[in-house]
C-alpha positions in Angstrom: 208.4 325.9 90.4 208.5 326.2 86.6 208.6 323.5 84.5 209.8 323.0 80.4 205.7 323.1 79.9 205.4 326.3 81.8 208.4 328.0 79.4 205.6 326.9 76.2 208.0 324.1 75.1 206.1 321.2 72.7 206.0 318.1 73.6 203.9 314.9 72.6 201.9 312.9 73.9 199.3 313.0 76.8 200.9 313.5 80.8 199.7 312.2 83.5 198.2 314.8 86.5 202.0 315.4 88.0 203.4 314.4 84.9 206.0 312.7 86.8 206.7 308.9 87.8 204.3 308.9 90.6 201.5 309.5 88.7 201.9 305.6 88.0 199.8 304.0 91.0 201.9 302.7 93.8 205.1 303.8 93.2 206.7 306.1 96.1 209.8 308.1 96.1 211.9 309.5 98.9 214.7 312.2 98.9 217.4 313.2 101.6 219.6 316.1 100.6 222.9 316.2 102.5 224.2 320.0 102.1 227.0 321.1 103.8 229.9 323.7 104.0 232.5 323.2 107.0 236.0 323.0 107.9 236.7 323.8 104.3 234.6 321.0 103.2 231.6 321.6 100.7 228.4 318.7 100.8 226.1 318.6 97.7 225.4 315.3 97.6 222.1 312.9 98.4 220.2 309.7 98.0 217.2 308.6 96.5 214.8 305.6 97.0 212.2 305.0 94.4 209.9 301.7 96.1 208.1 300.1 92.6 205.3 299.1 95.0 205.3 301.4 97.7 207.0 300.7 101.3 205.0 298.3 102.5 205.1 295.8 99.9 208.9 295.6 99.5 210.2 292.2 98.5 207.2 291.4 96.5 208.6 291.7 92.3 208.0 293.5 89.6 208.6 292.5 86.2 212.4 294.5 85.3 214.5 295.0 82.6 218.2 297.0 82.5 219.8 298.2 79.6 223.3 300.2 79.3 223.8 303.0 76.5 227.4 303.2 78.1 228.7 300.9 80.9 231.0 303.8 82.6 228.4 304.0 85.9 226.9 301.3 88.4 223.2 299.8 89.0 224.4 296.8 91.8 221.8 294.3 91.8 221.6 294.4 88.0 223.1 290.3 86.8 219.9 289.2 89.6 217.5 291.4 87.2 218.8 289.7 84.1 218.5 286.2 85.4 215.1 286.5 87.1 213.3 289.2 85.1 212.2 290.7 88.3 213.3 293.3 90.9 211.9 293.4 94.9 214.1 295.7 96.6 214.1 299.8 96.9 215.6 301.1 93.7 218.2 303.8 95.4 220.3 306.7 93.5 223.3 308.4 95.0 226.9 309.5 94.0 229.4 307.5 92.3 231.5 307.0 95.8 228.5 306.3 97.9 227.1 303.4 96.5 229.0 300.9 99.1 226.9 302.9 101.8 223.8 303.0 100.0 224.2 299.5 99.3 225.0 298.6 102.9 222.3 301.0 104.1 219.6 298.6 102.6 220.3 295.6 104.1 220.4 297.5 107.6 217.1 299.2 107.0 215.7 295.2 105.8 217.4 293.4 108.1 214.8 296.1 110.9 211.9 296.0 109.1 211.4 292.9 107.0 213.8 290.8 108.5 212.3 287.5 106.6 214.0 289.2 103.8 217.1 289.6 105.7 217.2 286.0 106.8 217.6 285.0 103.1 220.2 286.9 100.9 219.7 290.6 99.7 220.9 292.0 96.8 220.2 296.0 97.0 219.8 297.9 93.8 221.8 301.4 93.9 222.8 303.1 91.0 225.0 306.4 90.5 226.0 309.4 88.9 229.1 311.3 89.7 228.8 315.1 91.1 232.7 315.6 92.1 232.6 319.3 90.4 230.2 320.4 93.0 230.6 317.9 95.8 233.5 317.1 97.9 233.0 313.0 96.8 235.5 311.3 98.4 234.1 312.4 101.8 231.7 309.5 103.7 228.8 312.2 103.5 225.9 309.7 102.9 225.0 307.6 105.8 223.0 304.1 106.5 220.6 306.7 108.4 220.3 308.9 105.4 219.1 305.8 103.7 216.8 304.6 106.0 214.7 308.5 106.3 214.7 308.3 102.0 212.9 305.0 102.7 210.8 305.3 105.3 209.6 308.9 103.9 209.1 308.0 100.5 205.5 308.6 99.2 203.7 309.6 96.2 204.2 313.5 97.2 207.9 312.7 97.8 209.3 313.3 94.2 211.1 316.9 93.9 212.8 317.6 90.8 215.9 319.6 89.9 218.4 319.4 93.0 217.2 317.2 95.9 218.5 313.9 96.9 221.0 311.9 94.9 220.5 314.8 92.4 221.7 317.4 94.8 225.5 318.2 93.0 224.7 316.8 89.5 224.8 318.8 86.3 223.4 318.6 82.6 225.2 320.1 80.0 226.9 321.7 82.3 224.2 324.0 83.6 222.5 322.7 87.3 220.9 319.6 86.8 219.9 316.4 88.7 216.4 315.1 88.8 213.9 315.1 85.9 210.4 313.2 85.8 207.7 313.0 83.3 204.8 310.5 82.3 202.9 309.7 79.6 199.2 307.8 79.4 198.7 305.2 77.0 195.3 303.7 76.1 194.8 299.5 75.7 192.0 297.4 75.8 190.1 299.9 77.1 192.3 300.9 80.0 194.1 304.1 80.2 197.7 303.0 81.5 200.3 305.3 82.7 204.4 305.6 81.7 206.4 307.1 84.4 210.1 308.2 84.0 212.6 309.7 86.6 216.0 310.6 85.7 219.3 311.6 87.7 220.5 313.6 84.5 224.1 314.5 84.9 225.6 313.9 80.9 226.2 316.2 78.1 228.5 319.0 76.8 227.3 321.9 76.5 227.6 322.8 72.7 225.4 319.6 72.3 221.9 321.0 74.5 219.4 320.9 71.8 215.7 322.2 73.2 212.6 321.5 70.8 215.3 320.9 68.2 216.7 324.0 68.4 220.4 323.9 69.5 220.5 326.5 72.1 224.4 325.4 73.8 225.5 329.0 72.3 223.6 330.6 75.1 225.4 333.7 75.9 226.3 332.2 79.6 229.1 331.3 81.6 230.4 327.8 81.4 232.9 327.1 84.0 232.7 323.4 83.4 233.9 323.9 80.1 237.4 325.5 81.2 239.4 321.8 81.5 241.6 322.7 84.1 238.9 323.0 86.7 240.6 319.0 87.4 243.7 319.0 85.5 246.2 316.8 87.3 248.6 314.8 86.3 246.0 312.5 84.2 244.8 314.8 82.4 241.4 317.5 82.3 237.6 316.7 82.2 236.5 316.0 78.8 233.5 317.3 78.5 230.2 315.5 78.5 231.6 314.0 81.2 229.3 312.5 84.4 226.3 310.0 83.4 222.5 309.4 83.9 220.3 306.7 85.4 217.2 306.2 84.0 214.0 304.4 85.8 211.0 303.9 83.6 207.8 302.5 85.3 204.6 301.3 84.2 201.0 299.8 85.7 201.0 298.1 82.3 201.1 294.7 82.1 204.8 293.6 80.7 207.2 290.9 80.3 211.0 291.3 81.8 211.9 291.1 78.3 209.4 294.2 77.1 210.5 295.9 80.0 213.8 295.8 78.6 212.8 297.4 75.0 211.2 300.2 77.1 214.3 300.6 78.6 216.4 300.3 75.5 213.8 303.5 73.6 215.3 305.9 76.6 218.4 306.4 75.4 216.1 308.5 72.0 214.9 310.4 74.6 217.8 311.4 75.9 219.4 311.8 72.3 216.3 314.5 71.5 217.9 317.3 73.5 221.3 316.9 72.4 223.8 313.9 73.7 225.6 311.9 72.0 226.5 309.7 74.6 230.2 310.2 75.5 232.3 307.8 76.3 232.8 309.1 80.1 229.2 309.0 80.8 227.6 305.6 82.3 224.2 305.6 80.9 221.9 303.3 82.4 218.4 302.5 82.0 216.3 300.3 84.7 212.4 299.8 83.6 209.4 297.7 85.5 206.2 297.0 84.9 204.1 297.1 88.4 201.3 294.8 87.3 201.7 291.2 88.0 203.6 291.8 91.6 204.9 289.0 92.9 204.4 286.4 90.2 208.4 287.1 89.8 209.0 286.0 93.1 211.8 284.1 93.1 212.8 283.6 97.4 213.3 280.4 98.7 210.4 277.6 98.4 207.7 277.6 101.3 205.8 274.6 100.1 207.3 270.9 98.2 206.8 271.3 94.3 204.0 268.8 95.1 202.4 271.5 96.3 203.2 274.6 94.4 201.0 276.1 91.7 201.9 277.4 88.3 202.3 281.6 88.0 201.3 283.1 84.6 202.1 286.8 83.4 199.4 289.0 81.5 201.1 291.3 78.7 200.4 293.7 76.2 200.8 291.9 73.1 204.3 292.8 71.2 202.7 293.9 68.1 200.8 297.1 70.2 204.2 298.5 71.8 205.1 301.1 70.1 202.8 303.6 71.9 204.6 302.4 75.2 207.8 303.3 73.2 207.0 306.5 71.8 205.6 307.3 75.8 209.4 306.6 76.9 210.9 308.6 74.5 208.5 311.6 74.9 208.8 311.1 78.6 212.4 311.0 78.8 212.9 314.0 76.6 210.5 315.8 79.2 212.2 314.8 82.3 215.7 315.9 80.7 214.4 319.6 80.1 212.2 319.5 83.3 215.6 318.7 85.6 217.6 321.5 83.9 214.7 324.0 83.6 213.4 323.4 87.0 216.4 324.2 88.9 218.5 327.0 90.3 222.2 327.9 90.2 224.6 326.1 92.5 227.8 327.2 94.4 229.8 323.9 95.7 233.3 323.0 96.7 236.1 324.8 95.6 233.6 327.8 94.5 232.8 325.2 92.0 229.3 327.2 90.3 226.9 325.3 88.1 224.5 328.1 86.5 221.0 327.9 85.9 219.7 327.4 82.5 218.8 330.9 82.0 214.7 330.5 80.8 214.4 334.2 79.5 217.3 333.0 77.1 215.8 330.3 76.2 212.6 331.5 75.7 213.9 334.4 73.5 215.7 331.6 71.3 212.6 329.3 70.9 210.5 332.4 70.0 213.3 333.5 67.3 212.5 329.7 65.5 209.1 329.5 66.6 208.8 326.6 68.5 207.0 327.8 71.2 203.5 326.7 72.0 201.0 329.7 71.6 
């Protein structure tokens, strides 16, 4: 496994021991890949469940906010995060065609396992990226069973980067991409907290891919993506910088809904650091949480009178100390972006669709050339 550190790429701030999302306590991930080639038909496809609090406590909430750089892409659930602040269900990432599955795949695994969830309303959060150039995406690949395993494995251990789960047939500037994770620490009042991001990175044209500032698209490599006609039809070609990310930002600091959401609107920096500038057929979406303060979000129906009930308060970082917490997303974000393209290998998927590997002796050589390589 070699990561953008491992290549001597800079970076700021401080990571966390995986520097990756799961170094923020609590938060579990789970991947299925579905990989197929039969009857003509080519599967590289997956889900992903990230679980904020881990399996056991699903349906207690997190403080949540959502923002969209570019509203060409799905995150179901998202108008309940706006209106309550919080979100209590699995967090699950698939393709663009299997989010009715995924979705659907969620209330069956509830309705099993918590089913005092299920006996009130559910509204599963899945969000998408679209990997038709590898994956045959109009095929039912992803099952409620495929679900269900990314649940019930997920675990701290459970994050692999590059392409696994819903990542599986995604690309990034049209090399291999897919999944990307990073995290920062960030010292408060004493505490040491921890910024986690994860990324299903599958956005950009190529001649954009900027790496430590040095634009590096010019790479003397194949770039099949870039010949249109790959889906020329009737409608038209693939523009490039085609396909779309989704973003999920977590921290064990204590946040409002609201600062959740200026976390999540600092990702799209991040994402602008290595190149993008955000194309119009890319859905960009950014989902960010704050683990501290479970369940004072809760918002299922009332077990006591209001006679009865109790206030519920939120601690916070005061506004005026964020912009460490900001710089942490953008740092982390740029990371995870380099980390899913560089940790990765080259793909072969329907059609004899190939997505090539960012080539790291190329890369390195060009980095050297400017001198932005850490000694």
């Amino acid at each position: 496994m070699t990561r953008a550190r491992d290549l001597g790429i800079p970076f700021g701030g401080i990571p966390g021991p995986r520097n990756a999302l799961t170094d923020v306590p609590g938060v579990e991930v789970g991947m299925v890949d579905v990989v197929s080639d039969e009857n003509g038909v080519s599967l590289r496809t997956g889900v992903t469940a990230i679980l904020p609090l881990g399996r056991d406590r699903i349906g207690t909430s997190v403080a949540a906010g959502i923002y969209s750089l570019n509203g060409n892409g799905e995150l179901t659930g998202s108008h309940w995060i706006h209106e309550t602040g919080g979100v209590a269900s699995p967090i699950m990432i698939t393709n663009t065609h299997a989010v009715g599955t995924v979705h659907r795949g969620v209330v069956e695994w509830t309705a099993r396992n918590r089913p005092e969830l299920a006996a009130e309303w559910l509204l599963p959060v899945v969000g998408e990226t679209w990997d038709g150039y590898l994956n045959s995406i109009n095929v039912d690949a992803v099952t409620h069973d495929h679900v269900a395993t990314a649940i019930d494995t997920a675990s701290a251990s459970g994050l692999r980067e590059g392409s696994h789960g819903g990542g599986t047939g995604m690309n990034c500037y049209s090399f291999k991409g897919g999944n990307g994770t990073a995290s920062r620490l960030v010292s408060f009042g004493g505490v040491d907290y921890t910024v986690g991001v994860f990324l299903q990175a599958n956005f950009g044209d190529r001649e954009e891919l900027t790496v430590a500032g040095i634009p590096v698209g010019d790479l003397d490599m194949p770039n099949p993506m870039g010949d249109p006609s790959w889906l020329a039809n009737d409608r038209g070609a693939a523009p490039g910088g085609a396909g779309s990310c989704i973003a999920i930002i977590a921290t064990d600091a204590p946040l409002t809904p609201q600062q959740c959401e200026a976390l999540a609107r600092r990702a799209p920096l991040g994402l602008a650091r290595t190149g993008t500038t955000g194309s119009h057929f890319s859905g960009d979406i950014v989902l960010a949480l704050s683990t501290a303060n479970a369940g004072e979000l809760n918002s299922g129906f009332p077990s006591v009178s209001p006679e009865d009930a109790a206030l519920r308060s939120l601690s916070f970082v005061p506004w005026n100390y964020l912009d460490p917490f900001y710089a942490a997303v953008v740092e982390g974000v740029e990371e995870a972006t380099l980390n899913a393209l560089i940790n990765n290998e080259t793909m072969i998927g329907r059609s004899g669709h190939t997505s090539p590997a960012l080539p790291h002796d190329l890369l390195v050589e060009r980095l050297a050339t400017h001198g932005r390589l850490n000694p």
